[in-house]
C-alpha positions in Angstrom: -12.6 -13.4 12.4 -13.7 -15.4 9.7 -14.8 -12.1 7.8 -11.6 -10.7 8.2 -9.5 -13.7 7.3 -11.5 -13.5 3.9 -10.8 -9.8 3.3 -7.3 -9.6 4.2 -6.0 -13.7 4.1 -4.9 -13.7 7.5 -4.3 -17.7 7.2 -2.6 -17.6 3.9 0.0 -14.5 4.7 0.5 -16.7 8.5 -0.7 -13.9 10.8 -3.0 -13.2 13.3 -5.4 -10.5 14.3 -3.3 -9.9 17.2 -0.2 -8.9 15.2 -2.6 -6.9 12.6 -3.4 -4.8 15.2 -0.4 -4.4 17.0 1.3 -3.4 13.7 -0.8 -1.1 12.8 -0.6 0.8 16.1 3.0 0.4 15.7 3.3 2.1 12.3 0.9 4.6 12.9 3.1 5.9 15.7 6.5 5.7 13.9 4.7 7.5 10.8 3.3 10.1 13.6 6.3 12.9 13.8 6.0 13.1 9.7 2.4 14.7 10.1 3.7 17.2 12.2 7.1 17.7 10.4 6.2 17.6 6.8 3.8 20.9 7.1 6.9 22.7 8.7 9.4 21.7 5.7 7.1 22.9 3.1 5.1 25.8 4.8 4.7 28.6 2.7 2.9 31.8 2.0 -0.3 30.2 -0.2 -0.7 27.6 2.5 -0.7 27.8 5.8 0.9 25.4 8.2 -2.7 24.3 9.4 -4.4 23.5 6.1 -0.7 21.5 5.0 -1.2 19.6 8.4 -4.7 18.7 6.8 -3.4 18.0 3.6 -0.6 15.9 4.4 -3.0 13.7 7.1 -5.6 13.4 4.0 -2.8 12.2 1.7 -1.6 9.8 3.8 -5.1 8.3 4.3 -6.2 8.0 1.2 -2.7 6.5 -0.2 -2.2 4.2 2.6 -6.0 3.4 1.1 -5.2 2.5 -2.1 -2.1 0.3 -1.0 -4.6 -1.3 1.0 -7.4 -2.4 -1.5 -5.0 -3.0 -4.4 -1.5 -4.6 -2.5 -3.7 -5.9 0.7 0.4 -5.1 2.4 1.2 -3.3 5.7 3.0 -0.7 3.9 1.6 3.1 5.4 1.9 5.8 2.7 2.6 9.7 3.6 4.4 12.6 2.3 8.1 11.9 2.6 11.0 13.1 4.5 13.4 14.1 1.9 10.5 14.6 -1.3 9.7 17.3 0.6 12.9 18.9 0.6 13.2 18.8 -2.7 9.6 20.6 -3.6 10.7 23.1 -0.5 14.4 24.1 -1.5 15.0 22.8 -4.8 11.8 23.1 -6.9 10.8 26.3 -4.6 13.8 27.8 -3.4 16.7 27.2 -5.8 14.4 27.2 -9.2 12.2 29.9 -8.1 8.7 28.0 -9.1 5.5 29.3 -6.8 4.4 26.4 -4.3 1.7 26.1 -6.5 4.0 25.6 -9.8 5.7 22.6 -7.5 2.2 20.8 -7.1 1.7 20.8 -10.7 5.4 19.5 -11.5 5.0 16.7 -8.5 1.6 15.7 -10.9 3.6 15.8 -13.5 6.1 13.7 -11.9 3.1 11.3 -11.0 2.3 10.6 -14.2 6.0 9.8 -15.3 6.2 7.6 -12.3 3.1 5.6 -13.2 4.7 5.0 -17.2 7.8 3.8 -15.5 5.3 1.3 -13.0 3.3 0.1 -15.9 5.9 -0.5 -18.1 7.5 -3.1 -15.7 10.8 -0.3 -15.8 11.0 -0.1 -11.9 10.9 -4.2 -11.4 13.3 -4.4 -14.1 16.0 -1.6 -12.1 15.3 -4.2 -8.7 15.9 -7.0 -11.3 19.2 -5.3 -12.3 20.8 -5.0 -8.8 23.1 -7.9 -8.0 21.8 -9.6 -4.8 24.7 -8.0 -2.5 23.8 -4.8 -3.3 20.1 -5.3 -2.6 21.1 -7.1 0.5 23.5 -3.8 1.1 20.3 -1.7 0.5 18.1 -3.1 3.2 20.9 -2.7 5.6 21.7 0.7 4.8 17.9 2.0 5.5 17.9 0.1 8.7 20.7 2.1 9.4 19.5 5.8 8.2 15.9 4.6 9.8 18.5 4.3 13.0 20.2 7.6 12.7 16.6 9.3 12.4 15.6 7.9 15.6 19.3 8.6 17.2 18.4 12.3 15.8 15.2 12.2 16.8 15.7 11.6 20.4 18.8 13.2 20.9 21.0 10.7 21.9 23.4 11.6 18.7 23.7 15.9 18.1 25.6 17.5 15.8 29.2 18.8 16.4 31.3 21.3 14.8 34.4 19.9 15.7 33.2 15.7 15.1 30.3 16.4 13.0 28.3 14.4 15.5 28.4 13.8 19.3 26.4 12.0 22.0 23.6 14.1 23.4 22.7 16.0 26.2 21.4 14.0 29.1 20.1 16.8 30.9 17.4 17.2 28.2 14.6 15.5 29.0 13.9 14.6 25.4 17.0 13.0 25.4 16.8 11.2 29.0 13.1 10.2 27.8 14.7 8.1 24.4 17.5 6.5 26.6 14.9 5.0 29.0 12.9 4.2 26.1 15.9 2.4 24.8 16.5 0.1 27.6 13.2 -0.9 28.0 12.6 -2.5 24.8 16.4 -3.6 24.8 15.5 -5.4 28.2 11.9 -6.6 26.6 13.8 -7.5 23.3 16.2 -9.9 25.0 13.5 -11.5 27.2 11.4 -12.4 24.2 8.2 -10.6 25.8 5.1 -10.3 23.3 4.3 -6.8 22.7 7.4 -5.6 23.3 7.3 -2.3 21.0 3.6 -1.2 22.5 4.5 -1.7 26.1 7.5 0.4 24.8 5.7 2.9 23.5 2.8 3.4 26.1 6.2 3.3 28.6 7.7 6.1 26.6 5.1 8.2 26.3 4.4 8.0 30.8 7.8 8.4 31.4 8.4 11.4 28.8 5.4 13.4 30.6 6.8 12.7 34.1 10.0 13.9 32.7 9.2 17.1 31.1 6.9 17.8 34.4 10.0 17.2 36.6 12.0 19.4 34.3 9.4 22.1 34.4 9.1 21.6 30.7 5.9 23.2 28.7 4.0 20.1 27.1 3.0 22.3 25.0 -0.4 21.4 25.6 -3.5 23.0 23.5 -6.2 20.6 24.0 -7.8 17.4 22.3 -9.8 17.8 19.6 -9.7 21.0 16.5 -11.6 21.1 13.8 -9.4 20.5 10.6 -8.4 23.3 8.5 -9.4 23.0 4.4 -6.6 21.4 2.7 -5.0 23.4 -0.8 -7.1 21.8 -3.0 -6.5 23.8 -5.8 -3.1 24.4 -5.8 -1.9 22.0 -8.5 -4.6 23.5 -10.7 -3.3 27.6 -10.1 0.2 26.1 -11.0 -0.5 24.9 -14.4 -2.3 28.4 -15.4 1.0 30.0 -14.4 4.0 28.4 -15.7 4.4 30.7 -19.2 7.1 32.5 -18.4 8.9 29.5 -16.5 12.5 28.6 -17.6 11.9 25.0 -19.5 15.1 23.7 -18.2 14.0 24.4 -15.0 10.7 22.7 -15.7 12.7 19.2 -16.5 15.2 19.8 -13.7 12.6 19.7 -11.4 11.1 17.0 -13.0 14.0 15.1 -12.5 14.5 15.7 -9.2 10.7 14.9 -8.0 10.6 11.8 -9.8 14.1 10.1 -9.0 13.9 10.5 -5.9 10.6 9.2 -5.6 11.4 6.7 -7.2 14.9 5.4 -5.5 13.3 6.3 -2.1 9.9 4.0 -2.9 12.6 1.8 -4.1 14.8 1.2 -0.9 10.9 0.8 1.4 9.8 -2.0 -0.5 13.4 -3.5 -0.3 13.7 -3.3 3.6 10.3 -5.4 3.7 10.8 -7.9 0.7 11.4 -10.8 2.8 9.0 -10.1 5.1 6.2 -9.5 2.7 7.4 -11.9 0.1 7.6 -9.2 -2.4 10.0 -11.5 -4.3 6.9 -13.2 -5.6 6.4 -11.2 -9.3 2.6 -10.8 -9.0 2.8 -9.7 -4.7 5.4 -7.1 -6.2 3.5 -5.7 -8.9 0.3 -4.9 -6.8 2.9 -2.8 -4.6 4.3 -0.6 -7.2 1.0 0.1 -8.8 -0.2 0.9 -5.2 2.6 3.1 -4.7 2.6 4.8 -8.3 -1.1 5.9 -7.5 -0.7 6.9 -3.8 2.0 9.5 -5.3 -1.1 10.9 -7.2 -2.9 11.7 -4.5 0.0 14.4 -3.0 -0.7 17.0 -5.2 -4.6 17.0 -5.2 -4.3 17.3 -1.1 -1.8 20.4 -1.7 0.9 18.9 -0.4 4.5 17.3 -1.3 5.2 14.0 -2.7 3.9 10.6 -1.2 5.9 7.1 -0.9 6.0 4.0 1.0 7.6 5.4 4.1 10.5 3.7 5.5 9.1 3.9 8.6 6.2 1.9 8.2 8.8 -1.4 8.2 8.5 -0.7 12.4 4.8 -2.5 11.8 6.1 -4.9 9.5 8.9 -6.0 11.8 6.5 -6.6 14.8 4.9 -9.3 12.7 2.0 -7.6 10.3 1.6 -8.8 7.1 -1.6 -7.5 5.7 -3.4 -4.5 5.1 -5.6 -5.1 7.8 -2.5 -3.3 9.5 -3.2 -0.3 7.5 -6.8 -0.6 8.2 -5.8 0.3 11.9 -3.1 2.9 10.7 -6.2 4.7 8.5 -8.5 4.5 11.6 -6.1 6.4 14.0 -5.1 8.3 11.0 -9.0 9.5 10.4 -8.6 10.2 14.7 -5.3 12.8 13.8 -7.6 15.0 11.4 -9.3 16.2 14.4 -6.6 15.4 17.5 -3.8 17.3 16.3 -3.4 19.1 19.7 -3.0 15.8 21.2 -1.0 14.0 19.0 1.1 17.0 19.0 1.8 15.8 22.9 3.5 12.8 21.2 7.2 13.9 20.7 9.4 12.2 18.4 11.2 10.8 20.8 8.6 8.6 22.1 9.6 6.6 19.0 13.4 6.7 18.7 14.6 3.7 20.2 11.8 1.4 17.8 13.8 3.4 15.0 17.2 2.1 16.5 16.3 -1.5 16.8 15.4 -1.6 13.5 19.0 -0.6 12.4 20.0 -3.4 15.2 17.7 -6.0 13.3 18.9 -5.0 9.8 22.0 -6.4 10.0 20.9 -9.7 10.3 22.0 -9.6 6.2 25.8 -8.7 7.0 26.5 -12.8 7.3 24.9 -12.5 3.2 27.3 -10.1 1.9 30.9 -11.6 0.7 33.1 -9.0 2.0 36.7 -11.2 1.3 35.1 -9.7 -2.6 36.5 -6.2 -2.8 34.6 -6.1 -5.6 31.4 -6.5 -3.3 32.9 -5.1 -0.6 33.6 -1.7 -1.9 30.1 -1.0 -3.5 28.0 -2.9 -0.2 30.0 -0.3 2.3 29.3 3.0 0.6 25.2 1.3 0.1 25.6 0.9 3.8 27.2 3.8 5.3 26.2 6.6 3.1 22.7 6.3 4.0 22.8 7.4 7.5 25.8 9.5 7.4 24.0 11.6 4.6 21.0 11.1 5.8 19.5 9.9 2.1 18.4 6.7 0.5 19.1 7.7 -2.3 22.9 8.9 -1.4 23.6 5.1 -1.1 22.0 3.8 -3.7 23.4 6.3 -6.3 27.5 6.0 -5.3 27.0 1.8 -4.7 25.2 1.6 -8.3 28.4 4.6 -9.4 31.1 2.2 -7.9 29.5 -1.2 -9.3 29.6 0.6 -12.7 33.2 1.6 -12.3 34.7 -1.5 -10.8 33.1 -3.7 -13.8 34.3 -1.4 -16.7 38.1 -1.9 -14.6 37.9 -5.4 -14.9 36.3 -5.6 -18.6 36.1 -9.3 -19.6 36.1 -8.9 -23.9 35.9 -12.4 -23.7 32.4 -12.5 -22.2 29.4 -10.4 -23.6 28.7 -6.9 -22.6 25.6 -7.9 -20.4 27.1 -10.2 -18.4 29.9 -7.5 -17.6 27.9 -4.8 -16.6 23.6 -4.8 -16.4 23.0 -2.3 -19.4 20.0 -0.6 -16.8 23.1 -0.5 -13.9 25.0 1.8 -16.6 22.2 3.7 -17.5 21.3 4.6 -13.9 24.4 5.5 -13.2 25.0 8.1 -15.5 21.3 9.2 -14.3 22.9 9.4 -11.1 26.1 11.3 -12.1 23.4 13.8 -14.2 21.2 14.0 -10.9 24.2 15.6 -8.8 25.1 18.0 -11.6 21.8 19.2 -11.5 22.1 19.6 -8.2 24.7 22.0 -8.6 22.9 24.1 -11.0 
């Protein structure tokens, strides 16, 4: 214990092996569904599913690595939900680039992201955001990390007629994340230690007993397979192949990789800031450097773009504060190279309802947002509502920063100076914002 107290300052961060452990379990199994999921988004015709399955596990170790020696922070790396959209459908898809091509712009993007770390440019956008809206910003994830667990399990569908709809309770997906729900509601309320494993080990009986009792397949294959060898050498075909690529396209894509990235990196680290104490300059810094070099990583295992994943604040919440967290995360990690067929027993709604109660937990920061201020009101709700109902970070982000910029240039004081009026960097993203969705529509 003392070894490990040295490593990872167990004493000085005020945790306990116990909650290291725990949260690193924890995380591990929120992250889970995006090692299966990722491969399917991005799957193409010069890699297969298999070898992006690989590929994306390797990538998350080795990031989730390097936040761990550099940051020493519970904060899991992996290809993200959303980044891998974007390489899929709009680098891929809408701008015609090769898969390959799209590794080479996402190391491209790497590198911009790493000038923007090192330069102090991404502390100095978190810098620019008035408190409210940060607040606004950790609620809103909680609240899109809700709606994928509601999605996940079932319990909200879509809808033609309402857009969404409560789920099917026949489904024994969806019967599976409702009992899931009231056990950790019920262990929640009673204060019981553990709570999210006992949750999850509960989850995972009752969804096998369900889907047997349902005469569901459970899709079982086996335990162990050999790994298939990642696309190593993608990134480096894409570079020998972009002559005859449109330029603009080149820097549209560019765009798009790298601000993402780096609003949806953003809103991670703000959802765990005050558990972390990432307000502390130096704790901060060792993040974003972390992060910056973990998005390396993604195109060298042949797959899309890596960031803190909000996810990983599941662990966090249950109490870890080190990376000995992610020390657990990378050995069960290491265990999904080979247990694929196993893991792949492990349906996303075994997690749902951890996803929900972080939304529950998140607005804890309501009672810190002045909503008598309509002009704090106004920017706070479309931070905290567009995130779920658009299913992006960076959705709510973009139209609070847009409405912040607006309402201040309404109510122009020429009697004070232009900085304290408007952040120069708020106006600046904004119209990066506003350039972002015409792009889009290119």
């Amino acid at each position: 214990m003392t070894f490990l107290n040295k490593i990872f300052k167990l004493d000085k961060y005020n945790t306990t092996l116990t909650r290291e452990i725990l949260g690193g379990i924890i995380t591990f199994f929120s992250i889970c569904y995006v090692l299966f999921l990722n491969p399917e988004i991005i799957a193409n015709e010069e890699a297969s599913q298999q070898a992006l399955y690989t590929g994306t596990v390797l990538c998350a170790i080795i990031a989730t690595l390097i936040m761990t020696i550099i940051a020493n922070k519970p904060l899991a790396m992996a290809p993200a939900m959303g980044l891998n959209s974007v390489l899929a459908i709009t680098v891929c898809n809408n701008l015609g680039f090769t898969y390959s091509e799209g590794l080479a712009l996402t190391l491209l993007s790497a590198i911009i992201f790493f000038i923007l770390t090192i330069t102090n440019l991404r502390i100095k956008i978190l810098n620019a955001m008035p408190s409210f809206l940060v607040k606004s910003i950790s609620i809103g994830i909680g609240l899109f990390i809700c709606m994928i667990g509601l999605k996940n399990s079932g319990l909200v569908v879509s809808d033609n007629s309402t857009i969404v709809a409560l789920g099917d309770f026949s489904n024994p997906i969806t019967l599976t994340a409702l009992f899931s729900l009231i056990i950790i509601i019920i262990l929640t309320v009673l204060k019981i230690k553990g709570s999210i494993i006992i949750t999850l080990i509960s989850t995972l009986i009752i969804s096998i007993i369900l889907k047997v009792i349902f005469k569901e397949d459970l899709n079982y294959q086996g335990i162990v397979s050999l790994p298939e060898m990642p696309y190593f050498s993608g990134f480096i075909k894409g570079f020998t192949t972009f002559e005859g690529s449109d330029f603009t396209n080149i820097i549209i894509a560019l765009f798009s990789i790298t601000f993402l990235a780096l609003f949806s990196s953003l809103g991670s680290i703000i959802i765990t800031t005050n558990d972390l104490n990432l307000s502390d300059r130096k704790e901060m810094n060792k993040v974003m450097l972390a992060d910056s070099l973990g998005f390396f990583v993604s195109s060298f295992c042949g797959t899309s773009p890596a960031c803190i994943l909000a996810e990983t604040s599941t662990g966090v919440k249950e109490g870890a504060r080190t990376g000995l967290a992610n020390v657990i995360t990378l050995i069960l990690l290491v265990l999904a190279l080979f247990l694929s067929p196993l893991l792949s027993l492990i349906g996303v709604e075994i997690t749902s309802s951890i996803l929900i109660m972080i939304g529950v937990s998140s607005l804890v920061d309501l009672k810190e947002i002045d909503f008598t201020d309509i002009k704090v009101a106004i920017p706070s709700f479309f931070a905290i509502l567009f995130m779920p109902l658009t299913y992006s970070i960076i959705n709510g982000i973009a139209f609070a920063t847009i409405t912040i910029t607006i309402i201040n240039l309404l109510t122009y004081d020429k009697t004070r100076k232009f900085k304290e009026n408007i952040h120069p960097l708020l106006l600046i993203l904004s119209i990066f914002f506003i350039i972002y969705y015409v792009l889009m529509l290119i």
